[in-house]
N, C-alpha and C positions, 0 to 999 in steps of 0.2 A: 577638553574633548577626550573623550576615552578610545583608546587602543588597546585591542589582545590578538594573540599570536592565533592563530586558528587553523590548528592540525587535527583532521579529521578523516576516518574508515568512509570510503567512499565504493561502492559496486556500479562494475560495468556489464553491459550485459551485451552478448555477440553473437551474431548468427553463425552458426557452425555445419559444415558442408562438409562432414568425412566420406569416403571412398567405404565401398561394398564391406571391404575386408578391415575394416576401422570400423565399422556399424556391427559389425561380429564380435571383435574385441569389446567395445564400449558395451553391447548388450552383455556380456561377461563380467563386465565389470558391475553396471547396474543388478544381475542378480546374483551377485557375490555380496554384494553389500546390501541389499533386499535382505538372500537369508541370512547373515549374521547379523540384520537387527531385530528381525522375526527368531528368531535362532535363542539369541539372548532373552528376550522379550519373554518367551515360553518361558526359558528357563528361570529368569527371576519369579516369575508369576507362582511356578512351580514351588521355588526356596520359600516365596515371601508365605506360602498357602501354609506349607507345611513345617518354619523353621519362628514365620514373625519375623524375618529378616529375607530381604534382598541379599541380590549377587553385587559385589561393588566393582567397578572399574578393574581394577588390578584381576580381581578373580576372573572379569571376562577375557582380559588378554593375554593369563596364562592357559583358558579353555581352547581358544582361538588357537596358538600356536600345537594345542595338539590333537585339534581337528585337522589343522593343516597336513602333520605328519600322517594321519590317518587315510590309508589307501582310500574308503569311501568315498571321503571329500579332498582329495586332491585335487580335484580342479579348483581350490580356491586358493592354488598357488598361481593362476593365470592371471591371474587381478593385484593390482598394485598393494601391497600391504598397510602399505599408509593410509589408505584410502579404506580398507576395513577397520583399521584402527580409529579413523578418523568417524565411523561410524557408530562404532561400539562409544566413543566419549560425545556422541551427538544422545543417543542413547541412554549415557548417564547423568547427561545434562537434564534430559528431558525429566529423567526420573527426579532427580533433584529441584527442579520445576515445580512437580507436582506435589512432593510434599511438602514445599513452602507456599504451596496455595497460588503460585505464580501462572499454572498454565492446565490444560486435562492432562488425562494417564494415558499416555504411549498407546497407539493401535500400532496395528497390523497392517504393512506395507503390502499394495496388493498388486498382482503384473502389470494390469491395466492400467495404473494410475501412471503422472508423473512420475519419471525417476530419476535417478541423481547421484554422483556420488563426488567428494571430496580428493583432489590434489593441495596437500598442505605445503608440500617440498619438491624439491629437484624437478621443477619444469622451469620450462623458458620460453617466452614470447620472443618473436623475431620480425616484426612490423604484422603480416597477417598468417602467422604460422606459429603454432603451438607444440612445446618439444615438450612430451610427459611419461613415466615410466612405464614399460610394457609395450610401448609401443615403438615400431622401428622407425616409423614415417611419420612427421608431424602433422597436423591438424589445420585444415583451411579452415579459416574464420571473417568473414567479413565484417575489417573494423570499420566502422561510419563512422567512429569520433576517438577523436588522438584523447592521453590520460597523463598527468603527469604526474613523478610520483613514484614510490615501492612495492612493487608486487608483493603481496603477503600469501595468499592462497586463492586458489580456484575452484570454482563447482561446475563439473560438466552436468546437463541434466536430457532429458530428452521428452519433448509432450505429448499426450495422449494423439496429438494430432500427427507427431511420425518428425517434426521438426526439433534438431540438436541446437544446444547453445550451449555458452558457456559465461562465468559471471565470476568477475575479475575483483577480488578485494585491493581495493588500491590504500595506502597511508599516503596522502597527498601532503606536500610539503608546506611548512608552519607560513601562511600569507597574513601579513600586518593589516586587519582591518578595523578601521572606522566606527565606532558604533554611533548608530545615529541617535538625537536624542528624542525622548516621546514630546510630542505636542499635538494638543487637542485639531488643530490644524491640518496634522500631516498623520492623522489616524482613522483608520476606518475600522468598522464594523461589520462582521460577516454575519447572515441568518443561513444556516445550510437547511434545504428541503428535498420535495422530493419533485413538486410540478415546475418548481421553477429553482434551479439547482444552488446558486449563489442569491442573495441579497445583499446590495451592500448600503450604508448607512445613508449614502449620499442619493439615494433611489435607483440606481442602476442594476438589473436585471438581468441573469447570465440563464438563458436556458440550455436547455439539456440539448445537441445536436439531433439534428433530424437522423444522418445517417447511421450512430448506431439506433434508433427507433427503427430503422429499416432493415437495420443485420439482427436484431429482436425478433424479427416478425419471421424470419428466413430461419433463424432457428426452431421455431416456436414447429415450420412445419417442417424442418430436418429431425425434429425430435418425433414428430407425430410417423413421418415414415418408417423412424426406426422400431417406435412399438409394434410397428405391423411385422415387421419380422422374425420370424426363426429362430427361438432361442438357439447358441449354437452353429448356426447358418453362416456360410460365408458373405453372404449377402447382410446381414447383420452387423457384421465386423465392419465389411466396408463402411455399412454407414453410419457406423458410432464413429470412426476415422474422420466422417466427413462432418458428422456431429459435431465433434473433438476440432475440426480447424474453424467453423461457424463461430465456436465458442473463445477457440484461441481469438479471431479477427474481433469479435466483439471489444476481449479483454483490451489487447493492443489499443483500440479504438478510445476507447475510456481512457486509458494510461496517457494515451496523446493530449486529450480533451483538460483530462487534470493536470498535465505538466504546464499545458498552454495557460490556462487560466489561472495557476499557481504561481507561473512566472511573470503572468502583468500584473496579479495585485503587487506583489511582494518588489517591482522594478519603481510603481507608480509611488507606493503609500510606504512610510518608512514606519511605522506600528500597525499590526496588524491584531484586532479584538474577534476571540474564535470564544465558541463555547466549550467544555469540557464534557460532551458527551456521552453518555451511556449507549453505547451505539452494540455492545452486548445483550445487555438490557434490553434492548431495541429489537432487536432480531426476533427476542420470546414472543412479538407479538405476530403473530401468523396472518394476520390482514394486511400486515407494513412490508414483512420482513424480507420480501424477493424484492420492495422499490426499495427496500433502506440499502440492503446487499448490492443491488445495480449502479447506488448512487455514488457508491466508492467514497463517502465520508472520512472515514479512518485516511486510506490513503493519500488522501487530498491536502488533511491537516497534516501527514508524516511530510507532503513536499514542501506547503508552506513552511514549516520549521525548519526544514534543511537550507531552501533558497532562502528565508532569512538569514539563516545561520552564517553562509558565505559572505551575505550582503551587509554585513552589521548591522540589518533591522532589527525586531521588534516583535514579539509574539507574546499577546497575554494572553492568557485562558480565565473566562472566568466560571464560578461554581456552576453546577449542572442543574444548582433548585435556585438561582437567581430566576424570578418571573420574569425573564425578559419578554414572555409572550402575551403572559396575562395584565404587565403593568402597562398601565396608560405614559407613551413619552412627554407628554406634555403637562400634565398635572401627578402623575405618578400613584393614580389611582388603580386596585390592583382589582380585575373581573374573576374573577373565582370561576364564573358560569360559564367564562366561553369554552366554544365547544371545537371540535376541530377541524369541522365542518363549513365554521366561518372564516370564511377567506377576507374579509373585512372587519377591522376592528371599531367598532363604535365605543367612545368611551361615556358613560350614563351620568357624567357626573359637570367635566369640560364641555362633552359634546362633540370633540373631536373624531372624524372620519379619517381612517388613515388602512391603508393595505398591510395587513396581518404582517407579513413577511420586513416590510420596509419597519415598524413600528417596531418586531425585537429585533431588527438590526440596528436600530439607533438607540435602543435600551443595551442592546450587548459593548454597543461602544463607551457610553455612558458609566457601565459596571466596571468597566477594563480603566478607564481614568480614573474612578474613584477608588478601587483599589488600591493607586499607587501616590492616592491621596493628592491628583492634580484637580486642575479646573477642565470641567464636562468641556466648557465654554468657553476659548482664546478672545473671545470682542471680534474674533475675524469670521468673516463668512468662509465657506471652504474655498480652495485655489481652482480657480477654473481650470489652471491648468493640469491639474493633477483628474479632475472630472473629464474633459475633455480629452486627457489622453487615455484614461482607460477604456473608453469606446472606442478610437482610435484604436491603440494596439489591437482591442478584441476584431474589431473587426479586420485587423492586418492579417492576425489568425485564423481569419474564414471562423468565430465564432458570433454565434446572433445573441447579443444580447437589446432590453428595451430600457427606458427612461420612464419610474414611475414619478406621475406630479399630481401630488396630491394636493386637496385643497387644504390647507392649514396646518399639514406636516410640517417641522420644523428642518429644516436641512444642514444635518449635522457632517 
């Protein structure tokens, strides 16, 4: 049996409740570190136009220090220096990013949006109080879950919707786990969509919650009020505010939905077969790209890899042009023609009727075995108890999911 030591950068994220006179300070901070990456941002833009070279790190933070001295911008000796520092190398990251083709090229931070800025040093937690420099009086935070572990750095940020947090880099200490081994048995297969959010191999069916479809629709006419108003308008403001919390409650809502459902596959199934998506790709298409974007795919597969990671499970990916949709699971006949409009797969060849979704989920499991060059097939049928408890938990969770049975599906 295999053991590894498993030390990993773990983020915690806290509701944060400062005082009138700490919402003054913190906005100081956030546009301190706004304009020094807008600041910079120019200025390389400016070098790179007229030079074919960039401003490098080093050059921005001997600029920095003599902006500081400069009577003009003296107020950005009010804001923790680290924490500008800390911005200008988020900054040169980014640039660095982008011309290794890793990420786009740097915009421009705007007031409106999210803000945010870096304590890399000299704070300290104290059960739910936060000591950081600049500040005389530490920081209420309501912690809802203990961490253990070393504090590395923190990001205070604050959202369009007027609510602070703050997001705790933890190095959690090296715990000795188990890695489980793969068997065709104790593996499932995920189909991710959009009408019906999970598939999984076994025919079990995760839908999407009714209640964010009801915080959707609440948006849908907090956005339409706010077109009616007043560019400029105070009345306007408000309700991009109220805008901005519709949207934050949505987010939350999803986040809950896919930790929930991340954490029973990954508790039930000790291998867990995903596809390798272009979910980039994905977006260019303008008919798909607000259900792909809602569906939260990317972050779903980022949880399942982590809760595996703890768990000593199992996470294959297989390629992104495996036909898992167009091949037939049971004779492996590949339809070229279907369209994706067919919600039911007919195969022309077996004859096999089987539900679109349930068919490349048992193809996707199918790929993920042979990969690693095992048997698709144990001689065992699957463990009821592992079937049985994953509708169990789901529904422990207040989530709905159904049971598809098909006639001649194979149940892998």
């Amino acid at each position: 049996m295999m053991y590894y030591l498993n030390a990993m950068f773990t983020a915690y994220k806290y509701r944060m409740y400062p005082s009138e006179s700490q919402k003054d300070l913190l906005e100081k901070h956030f546009g301190s570190c706004r304009f020094a990456w807008n600041y910079f941002l120019a200025l390389h833009n400016k070098k790179y136009t007229e030079e074919g070279k960039g401003i490098t790190f080093k050059e921005m933070g001997k600029e920095l220090t003599l902006l500081k001295r400069n009577e003009e911008y003296g107020w950005l000796n009010e804001a923790n220096s680290q924490s500008l520092q800390a911005s200008l190398m988020n900054l040169d990251t980014a640039f660095n990013r982008f011309f290794r083709t890793l990420g786009g090229f740097p915009n421009f931070k705007k007031k409106n949006q999210s803000q945010s800025f870096a304590v890399p040093q000299h704070f300290h937690i104290d059960g739910n109080r936060i000591y950081i420099p600049k500040f005389n009086k530490p920081l209420r935070i309501f912690e809802h879950r203990d961490y253990s572990g070393k504090e590395r750095n923190l990001t205070i940020s604050r959202e369009p919707s007027g609510e602070y947090y703050v997001s705790i880099l933890v190095l959690e200490p090296d715990i000795e786990t188990q890695q489980k081994p793969v068997k065709a048995e104790s593996t499932i297969g995920i189909d991710l969509g959009i009408k019906k959010f999970v598939t999984l191999s076994n025919g079990v069916q995760i839908n999407k919650p009714n209640h964010i479809k009801r915080s959707e629709k609440k948006l849908v006419k907090a956005q339409r009020l706010l077109s009616r108003k007043g560019k400029g308008s105070k009345n306007r403001q408000k309700q991009r505010t109220k805008v901005a919390r519709v949207q934050g409650h949505i987010s939350n809502q999803r986040n809950d939905f896919l930790n929930k459902v991340s954490d029973v596959i990954t508790k039930v199934y000790d291998t867990v077969v995903i596809e390798d998506l272009n979910v980039r790709g994905m977006l260019r298409n303008h008919h798909l790209a607000r259900s792909i974007s809602d569906a939260g795919w990317y972050t779903f597969t980022s949880m399942l890899k982590a809760k595996a990671l703890k768990r000593g499970k199992n996470i294959i990916e297989i390629g992104r042009f495996d036909p898992s949709t167009k091949m037939c699971s049971h004779c492996g006949n590949i339809k070229d023609d279907l369209k994706l409009s067919e919600r039911t797969y007919h195969c022309d060849v077996c004859g096999l009727t089987i539900n679109r979704d349930l068919n490349a989920s048992i193809n996707i499991k199918r790929f993920g075995l042979i990969s690693l060059a095992l048997p698709t097939d144990s001689g065992e049928v699957t463990p009821v108890d592992s079937y049985t408890n994953t509708l169990k938990l789901l529904e422990r969770e207040g989530i709905g999911a159904s049971v598809l049975e098909e006639a001649g599906s194979p149940r892998l």
